[in-house]
C-alpha positions as CSV (number, residue, x, y, z in Angstrom):
1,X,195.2,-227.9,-80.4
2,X,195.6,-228.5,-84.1
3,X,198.6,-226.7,-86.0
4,X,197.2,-225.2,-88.9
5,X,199.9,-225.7,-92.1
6,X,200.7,-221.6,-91.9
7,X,202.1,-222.3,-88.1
8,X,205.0,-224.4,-89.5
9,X,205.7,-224.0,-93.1
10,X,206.9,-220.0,-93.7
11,X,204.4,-218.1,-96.7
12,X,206.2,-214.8,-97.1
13,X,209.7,-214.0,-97.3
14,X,211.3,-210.6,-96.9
15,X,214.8,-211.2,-97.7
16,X,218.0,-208.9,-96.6
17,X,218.5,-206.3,-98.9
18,X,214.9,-205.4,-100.1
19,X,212.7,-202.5,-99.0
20,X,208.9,-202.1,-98.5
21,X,207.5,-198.8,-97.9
22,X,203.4,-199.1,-97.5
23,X,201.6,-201.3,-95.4
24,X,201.2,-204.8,-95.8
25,X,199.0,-207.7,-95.0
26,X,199.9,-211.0,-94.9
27,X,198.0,-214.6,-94.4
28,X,200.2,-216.8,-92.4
29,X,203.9,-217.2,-91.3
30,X,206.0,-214.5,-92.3
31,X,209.8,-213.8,-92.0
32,X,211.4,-210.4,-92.1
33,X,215.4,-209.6,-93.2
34,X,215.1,-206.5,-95.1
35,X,213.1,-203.3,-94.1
36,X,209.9,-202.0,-93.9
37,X,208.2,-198.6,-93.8
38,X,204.6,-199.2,-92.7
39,X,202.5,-201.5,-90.8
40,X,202.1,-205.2,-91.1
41,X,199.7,-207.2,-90.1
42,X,198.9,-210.8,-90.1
43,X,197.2,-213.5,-88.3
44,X,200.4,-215.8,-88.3
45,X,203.5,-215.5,-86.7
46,X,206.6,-213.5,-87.5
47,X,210.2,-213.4,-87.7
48,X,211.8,-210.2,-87.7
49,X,215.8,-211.4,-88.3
50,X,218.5,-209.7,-87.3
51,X,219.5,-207.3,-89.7
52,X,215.6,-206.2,-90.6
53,X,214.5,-202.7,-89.5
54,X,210.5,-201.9,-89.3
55,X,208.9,-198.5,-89.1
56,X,205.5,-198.8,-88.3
57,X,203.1,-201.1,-86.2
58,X,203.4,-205.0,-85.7
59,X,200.0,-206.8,-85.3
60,X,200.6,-210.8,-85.0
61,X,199.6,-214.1,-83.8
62,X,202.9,-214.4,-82.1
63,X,206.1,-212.4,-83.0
64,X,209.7,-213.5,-82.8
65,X,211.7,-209.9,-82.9
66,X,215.8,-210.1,-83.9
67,X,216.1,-206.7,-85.2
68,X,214.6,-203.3,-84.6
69,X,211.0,-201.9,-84.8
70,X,209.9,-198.2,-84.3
71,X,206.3,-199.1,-83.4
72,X,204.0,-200.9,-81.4
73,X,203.9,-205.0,-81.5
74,X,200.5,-206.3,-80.6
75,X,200.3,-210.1,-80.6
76,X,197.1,-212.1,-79.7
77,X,199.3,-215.2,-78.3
78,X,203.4,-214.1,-77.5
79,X,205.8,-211.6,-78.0
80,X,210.2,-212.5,-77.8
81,X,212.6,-209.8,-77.9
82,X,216.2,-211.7,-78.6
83,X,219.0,-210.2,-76.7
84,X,220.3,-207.9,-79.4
85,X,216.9,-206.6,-80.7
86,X,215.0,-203.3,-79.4
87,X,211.7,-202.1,-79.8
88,X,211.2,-198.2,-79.8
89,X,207.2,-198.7,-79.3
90,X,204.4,-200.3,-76.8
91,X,205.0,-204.2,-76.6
92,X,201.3,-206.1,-76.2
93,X,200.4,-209.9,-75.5
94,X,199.5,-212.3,-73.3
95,X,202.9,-213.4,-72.4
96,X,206.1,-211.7,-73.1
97,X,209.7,-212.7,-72.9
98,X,212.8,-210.4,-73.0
99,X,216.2,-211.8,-73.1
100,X,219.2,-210.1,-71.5
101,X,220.6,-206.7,-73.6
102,X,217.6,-206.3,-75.5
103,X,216.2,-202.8,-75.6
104,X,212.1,-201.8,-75.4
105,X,211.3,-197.8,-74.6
106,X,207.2,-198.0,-74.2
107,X,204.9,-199.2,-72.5
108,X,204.3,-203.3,-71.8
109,X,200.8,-205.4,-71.4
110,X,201.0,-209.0,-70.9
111,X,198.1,-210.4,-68.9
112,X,197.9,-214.5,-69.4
113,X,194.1,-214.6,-68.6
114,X,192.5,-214.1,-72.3
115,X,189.9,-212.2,-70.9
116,X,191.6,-210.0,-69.0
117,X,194.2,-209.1,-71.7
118,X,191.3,-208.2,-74.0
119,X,189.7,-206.0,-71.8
120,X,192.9,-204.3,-70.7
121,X,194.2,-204.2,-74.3
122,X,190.9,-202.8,-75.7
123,X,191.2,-200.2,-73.1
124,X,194.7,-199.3,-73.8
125,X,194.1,-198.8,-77.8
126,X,191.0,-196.7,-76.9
127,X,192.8,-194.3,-74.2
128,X,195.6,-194.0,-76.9
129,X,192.9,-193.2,-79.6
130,X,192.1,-190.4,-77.4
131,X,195.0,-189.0,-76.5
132,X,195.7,-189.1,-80.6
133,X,193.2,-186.7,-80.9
134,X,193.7,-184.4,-78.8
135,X,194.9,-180.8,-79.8
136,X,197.7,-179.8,-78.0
């Protein structure tokens, strides 16, 4: 497998102290200190550091989370929650890894077998659709 140049080399920077409300997407690598209000997506991979806060959904090649998201984190290849991170939202990839102290309250997917993981993914997001719409 060839590593593309965005795999190594970061594109975006989000640095501690700045803000972002609206959603955003992002080609390539992408790193994450300050906070965000909204979705991101991007077909790279992220860092979320330590002292960054996101409110809205994750979507990801791979996602590296340090800090804390109220959302959902979807990423096609892996998902890491370091140990003092938590994720208020579904966690979804083909392989997940959550270190010791770290805090997720949702649901998890992580089937290695791509096909698999599509099919229950795709079948997840529709089910959740649903449930979206209906009237209470």
């Amino acid at each position: 497998m060839a590593l593309r140049v965005d795999d190594i080399s970061i594109n975006t920077i989000i640095g501690k102290g700045s803000a972002i409300s609206g959603n955003l997407k992002v080609n390539g690598f992408i790193r994450i200190d300050g906070d965000i209000d909204g979705n991101l997506e991007t077909d790279g991979n992220v860092i979320v550091g330590e002292l960054a806060r996101i409110r809205g959904n994750l979507t990801a090649k791979s996602v590296i989370v340090g800090g804390i998201i109220k959302g959902n984190v979807t990423a096609s290849e892996s998902i890491k929650v370091l140990s003092d991170a938590a994720v208020i939202g579904d966690v979804i990839s083909r392989k997940v890894q959550i270190d010791a102290s770290a805090v997720i309250h949702g649901h998890c997917i992580s089937i290695k077998d791509e096909a698999e993981y599509k099919q229950a993914s795709g079948q997840y997001f529709q089910s959740k659709a649903i449930k979206e719409k209906v009237i209470l």
